[in-house]
N, C-alpha and C positions, 0 to 999 in steps of 0.2 A: 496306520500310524503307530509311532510305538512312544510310550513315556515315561518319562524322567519323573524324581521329584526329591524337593529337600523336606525332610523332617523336621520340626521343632517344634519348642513351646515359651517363648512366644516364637513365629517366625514370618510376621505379612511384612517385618524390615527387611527381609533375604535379597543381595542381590544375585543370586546364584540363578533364579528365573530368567531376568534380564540378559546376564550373561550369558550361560548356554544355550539360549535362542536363538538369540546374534550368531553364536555360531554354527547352529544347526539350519537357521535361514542362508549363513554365506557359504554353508556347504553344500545347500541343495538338498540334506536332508530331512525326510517326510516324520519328522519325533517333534513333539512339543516337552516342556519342564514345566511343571508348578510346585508350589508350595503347600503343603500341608501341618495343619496342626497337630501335632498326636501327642499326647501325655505320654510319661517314660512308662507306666501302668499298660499302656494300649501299646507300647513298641514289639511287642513280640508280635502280638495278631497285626500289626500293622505294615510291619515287615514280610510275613510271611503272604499277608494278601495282596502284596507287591507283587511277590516272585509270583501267587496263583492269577493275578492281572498278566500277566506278561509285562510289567515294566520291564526296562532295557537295564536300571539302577537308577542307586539311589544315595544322596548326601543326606547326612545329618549333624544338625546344629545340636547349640546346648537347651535342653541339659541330658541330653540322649546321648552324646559320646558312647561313656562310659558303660551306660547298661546294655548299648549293642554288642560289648565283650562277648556276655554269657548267651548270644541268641545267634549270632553271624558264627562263622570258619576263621575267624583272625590270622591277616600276615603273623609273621616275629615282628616285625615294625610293631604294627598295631599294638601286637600283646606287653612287647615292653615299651609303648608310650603309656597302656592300658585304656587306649582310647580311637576307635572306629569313630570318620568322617566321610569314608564312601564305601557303596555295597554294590558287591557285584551278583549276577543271577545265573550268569552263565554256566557255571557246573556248580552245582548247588546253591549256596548264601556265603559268601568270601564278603572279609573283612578287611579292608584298608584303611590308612592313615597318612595324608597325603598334604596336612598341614607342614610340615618339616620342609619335605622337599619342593613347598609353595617360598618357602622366606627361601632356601639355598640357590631358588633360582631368580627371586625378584634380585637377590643380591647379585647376582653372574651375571645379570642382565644390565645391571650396571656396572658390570664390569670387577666385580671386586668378588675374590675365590677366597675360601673360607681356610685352606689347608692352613696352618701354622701360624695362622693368627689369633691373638687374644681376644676373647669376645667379651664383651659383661651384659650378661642378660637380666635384666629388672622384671621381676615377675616369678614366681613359681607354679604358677595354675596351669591349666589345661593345654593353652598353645605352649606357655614356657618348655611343659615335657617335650612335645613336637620338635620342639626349636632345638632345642637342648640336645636332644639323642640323636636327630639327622648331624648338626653340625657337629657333636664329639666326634662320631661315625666317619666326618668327612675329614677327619686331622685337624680340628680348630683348640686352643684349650679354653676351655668356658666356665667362667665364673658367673653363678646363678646367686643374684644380689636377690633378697625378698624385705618386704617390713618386718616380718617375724622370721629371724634367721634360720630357728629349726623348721621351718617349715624348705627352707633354703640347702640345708644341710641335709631333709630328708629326702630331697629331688638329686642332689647330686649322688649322695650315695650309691644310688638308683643307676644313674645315668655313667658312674664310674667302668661300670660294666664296658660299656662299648669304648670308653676313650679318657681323656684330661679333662679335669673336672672339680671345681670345687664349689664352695658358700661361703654368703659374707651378708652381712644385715646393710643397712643406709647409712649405716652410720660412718664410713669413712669411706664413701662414692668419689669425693674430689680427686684422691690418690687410686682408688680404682680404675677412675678413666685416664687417668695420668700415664697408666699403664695399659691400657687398651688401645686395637687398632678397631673395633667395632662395636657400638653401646646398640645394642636394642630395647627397645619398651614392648613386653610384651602384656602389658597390666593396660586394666582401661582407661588409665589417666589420662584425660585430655578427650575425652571421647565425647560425643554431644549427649547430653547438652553441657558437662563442665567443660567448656572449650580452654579456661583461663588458667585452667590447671597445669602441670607440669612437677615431672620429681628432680630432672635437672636442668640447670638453666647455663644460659653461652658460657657465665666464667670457671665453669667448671668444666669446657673443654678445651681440647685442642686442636688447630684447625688440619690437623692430618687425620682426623678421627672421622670415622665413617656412621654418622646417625641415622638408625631404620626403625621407623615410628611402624607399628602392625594397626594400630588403629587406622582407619578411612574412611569415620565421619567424626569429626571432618577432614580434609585431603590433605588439608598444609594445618597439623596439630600447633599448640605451641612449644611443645620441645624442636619440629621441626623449623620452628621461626626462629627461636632462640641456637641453632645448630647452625643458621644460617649467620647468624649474627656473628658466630666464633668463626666463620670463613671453613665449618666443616662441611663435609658431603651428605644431605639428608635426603632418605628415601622416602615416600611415605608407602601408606598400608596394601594400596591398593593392585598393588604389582603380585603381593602374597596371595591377595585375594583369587585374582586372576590365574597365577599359576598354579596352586595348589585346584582351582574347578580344570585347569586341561590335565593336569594327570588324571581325574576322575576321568574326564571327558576319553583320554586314552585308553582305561580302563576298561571302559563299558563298550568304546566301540570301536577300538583299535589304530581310529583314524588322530593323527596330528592337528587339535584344534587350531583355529584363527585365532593367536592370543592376543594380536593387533587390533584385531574387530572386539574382540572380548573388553579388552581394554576399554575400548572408545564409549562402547554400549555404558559399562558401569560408570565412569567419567563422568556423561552423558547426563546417567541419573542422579548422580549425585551431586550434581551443579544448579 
């Protein structure tokens, strides 16, 4: 048998267990996933006693991202998001970053292509970089809205490299989305337990505007209730979730996960 596992601290919420089981049962094959605790202190020997186990790879939550930099082989993705979320073992310790092209594909999957559309990304942290660099990457032009704008203006900068790209604070969001064809929330608002939360609400959209909540607990946020209420198209989290574990999943083992089964599984748990 060979095995999987995700990193973090905390991480017995992960549903990444759940998920690639489901598909390593609908594939027939003989791997198990679990979750482990590791402090960012204990990620180097924890990492490395991975690859001396024979794990097949490995995901990692927060707040390990980022210090997996300095211990993995980092794609160019990875090193300019500056953040590892799967490891691979097969020629050495390879460093991926696989949250980007988790939202590029929940988005494709409904249908909707990222080339040459205005985005507004709410959020500056960890996934916002992900988000941010895949979709400039793919021709979108992306306005990365934060509460504290330099911090908004120091991610774009950043991210001007690869594509179209600017910053902007909350403070004039109405007219932001005025002019967007895609709002995501990459921040944890609205995430459980503040379910009541929200940074924008219906009458500040428009019903041709495309709303993709990253949060997925809970499934249906209220920015996605409120998105619905504008007659806009809302996604929610768990589509990211999903696609971002089958690239891992393709990673490590070459095979084209169940993203159907995958789906169902977290769903599932999460209901």
């Amino acid at each position: 048998m060979q095995l999987f596992g995700v990193l973090g601290d905390p991480v017995s919420h992960s549903l990444s267990p759940v998920m690639h089981n489901a598909a390593f049962k609908a594939l027939g094959m003989d791997c198990e996933y679990h979750a482990f605790r590791v402090s960012p202190d204990n990620l180097h020997d924890a990492i490395h006693g991975a690859l001396a186990l024979g794990f097949g790879g490995l995901n990692l939550t927060i707040p390990l991202k980022e210090k997996a930099l300095g211990i993995v082989e980092p794609s160019e993705l990875a090193k300019q998001i500056g953040a590892v979320n799967t490891v691979d073992f097969k020629k050495g310790i390879k460093g991926y970053n696989t949250d980007g092209i988790g939202a590029k594909m929940a988005l494709a999957g409904n249908g909707i292509g990222v080339k040459g559309k205005n985005v507004l990304l709410l959020g500056a942290g960890g996934a916002a970089r992900a988000i941010a660099f895949q979709l400039a990457k793919d021709g979108a032009s992306v306005i990365i809205a934060n509460r504290t704008s330099g911090r908004a203006e120091a991610l774009a900068s950043e991210v001007s490299k690869v594509g179209c790209v600017g910053a902007s604070g909350f403070e004039d969001l109405k007219a932001r989305i005025r002019e967007c064809d895609i709002l995501i929330n990459s921040t944890s608002v609205g995430m459980s337990p503040g379910t009541s939360e929200t940074i924008v609400t219906s009458d500040m959209m428009h019903k041709d505007l495309v709303v993709f909540d990253i949060v997925y607990n809970p499934m249906s946020t209220r920015l996605l209730r409120e998105a619905k209420k504008a007659g806009a198209k809302a996604i929610d989290g768990v589509m990211m979730l999903v696609y971002q574990g089958a690239e891992a999943f393709k990673i490590w083992t070459g095979r084209t996960p169940p993203v159907d089964v995958m789906e169902k599984a977290v769903r599932e748990r999460l209901k």
